[in-house]
N, C-alpha and C positions, 0 to 999 in steps of 0.2 A: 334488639340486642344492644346492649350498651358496649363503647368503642373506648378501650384501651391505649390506641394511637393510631395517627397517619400519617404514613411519611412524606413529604414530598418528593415523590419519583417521577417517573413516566415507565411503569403505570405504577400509581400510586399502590402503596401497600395498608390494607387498615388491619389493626390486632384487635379483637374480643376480649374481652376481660374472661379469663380463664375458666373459669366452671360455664361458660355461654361458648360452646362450643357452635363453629360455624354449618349453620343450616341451610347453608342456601349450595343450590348447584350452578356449575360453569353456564354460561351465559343467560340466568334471570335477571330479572329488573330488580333493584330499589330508591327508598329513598332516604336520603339522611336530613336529620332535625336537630337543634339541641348542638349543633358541633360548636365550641368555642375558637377564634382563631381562624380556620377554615373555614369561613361564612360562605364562600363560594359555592360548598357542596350540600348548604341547607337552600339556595335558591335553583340547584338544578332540580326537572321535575322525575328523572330518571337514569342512572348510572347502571351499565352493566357491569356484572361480577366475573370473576376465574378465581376460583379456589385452588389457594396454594395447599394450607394445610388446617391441622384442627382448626386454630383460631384466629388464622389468615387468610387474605382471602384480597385482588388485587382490584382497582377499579380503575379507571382513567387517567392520564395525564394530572399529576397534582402541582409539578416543577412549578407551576410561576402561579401557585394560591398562596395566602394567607400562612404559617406557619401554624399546625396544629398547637391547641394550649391545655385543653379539657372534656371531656363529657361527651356527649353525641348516644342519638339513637339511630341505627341504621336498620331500616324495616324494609321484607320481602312487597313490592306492589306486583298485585295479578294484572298483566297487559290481557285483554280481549285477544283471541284466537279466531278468527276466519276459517268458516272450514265450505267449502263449495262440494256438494255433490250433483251428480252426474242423473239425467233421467231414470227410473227404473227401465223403463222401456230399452233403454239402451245400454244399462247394466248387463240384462236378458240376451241381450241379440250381441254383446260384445265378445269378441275372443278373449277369452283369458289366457294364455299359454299354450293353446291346444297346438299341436305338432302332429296330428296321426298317431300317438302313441299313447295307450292310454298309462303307461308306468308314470308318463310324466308328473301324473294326479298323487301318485302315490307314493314319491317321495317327499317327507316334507322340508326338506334341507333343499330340496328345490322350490319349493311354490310354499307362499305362506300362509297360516292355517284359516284368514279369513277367506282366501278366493277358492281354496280346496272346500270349505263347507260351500261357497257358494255356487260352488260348479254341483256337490253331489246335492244341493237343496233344488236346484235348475236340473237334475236329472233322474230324481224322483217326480219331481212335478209332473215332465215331460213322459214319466212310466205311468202315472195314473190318469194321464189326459191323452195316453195314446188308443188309437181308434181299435185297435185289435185287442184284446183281452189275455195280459200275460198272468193270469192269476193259476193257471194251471203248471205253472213252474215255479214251484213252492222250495226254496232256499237250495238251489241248486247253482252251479258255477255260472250256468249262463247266464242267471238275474245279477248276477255283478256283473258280469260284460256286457250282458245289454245295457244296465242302465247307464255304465259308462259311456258306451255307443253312441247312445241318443244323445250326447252333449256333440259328438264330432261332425 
């Protein structure tokens, strides 16, 4: 996105040239090239953003850089994201919310919708790998509460 101005603030403020409306969201990464003036913020390797408005948007301490004079491109950089998961095995045998009640399952303004599938995907499993044979309770109210059941 080609840059309009930058103020020297704390935090500095950059404008978009008008039909480049600002894309980026409150706290991504980028990086700026091409700025004339502010050479300071073509050798940083990442600046975080807060979008003020359409084609403003605020980044770091600018007070004691270079005074902005022309040009500049300021581009979205993707940072790597870290994500760690936990054993299945211990997914399995983990309490998700369970309290004795099974309503708690069934609000979803309480429990969020991935641990609700993952509690009724763990208590189907636990209906078809149970030793006694519920297939003679064909859509009746107990096949809900038992399979509920069998998670507590």
């Amino acid at each position: 996105m080609g840059i309009k101005s930058i103020a020297n603030r704390n935090p500095g403020v950059v404008e978009l040239h008008e039909p480049q409306r600002c894309s980026f969201e409150d706290g991504e990464t980028v990086k700026f090239r091409e700025v004339e003036g502010m050479e300071e913020l073509n050798q940083m390797s990442a600046v975080k953003v807060k979008v003020l408005r359409k084609y403003y948007f605020s980044i770091c301490d600018t007070s004691s850089f270079g005074k902005y004079k022309a040009g500049g491109i300021v581009e979205n950089i993707i940072t790597p994201l870290e994500i760690n998961f936990k054993e299945l095995a211990e997914c399995l045998s983990e309490s998700l919310g369970r309290q004795g009640d099974i309503s708690v399952y069934a609000d979803p303004k309480q429990s969020d919708k991935a641990k609700q599938l993952h509690i009724g995907l763990c208590a189907i499993i636990k209906y078809y790998e149970a030793p006694v044979s519920y297939t003679h309770l064909r859509a009746h109210e107990t096949d809900s509460y038992l399979v509920c059941r069998l998670l507590l």
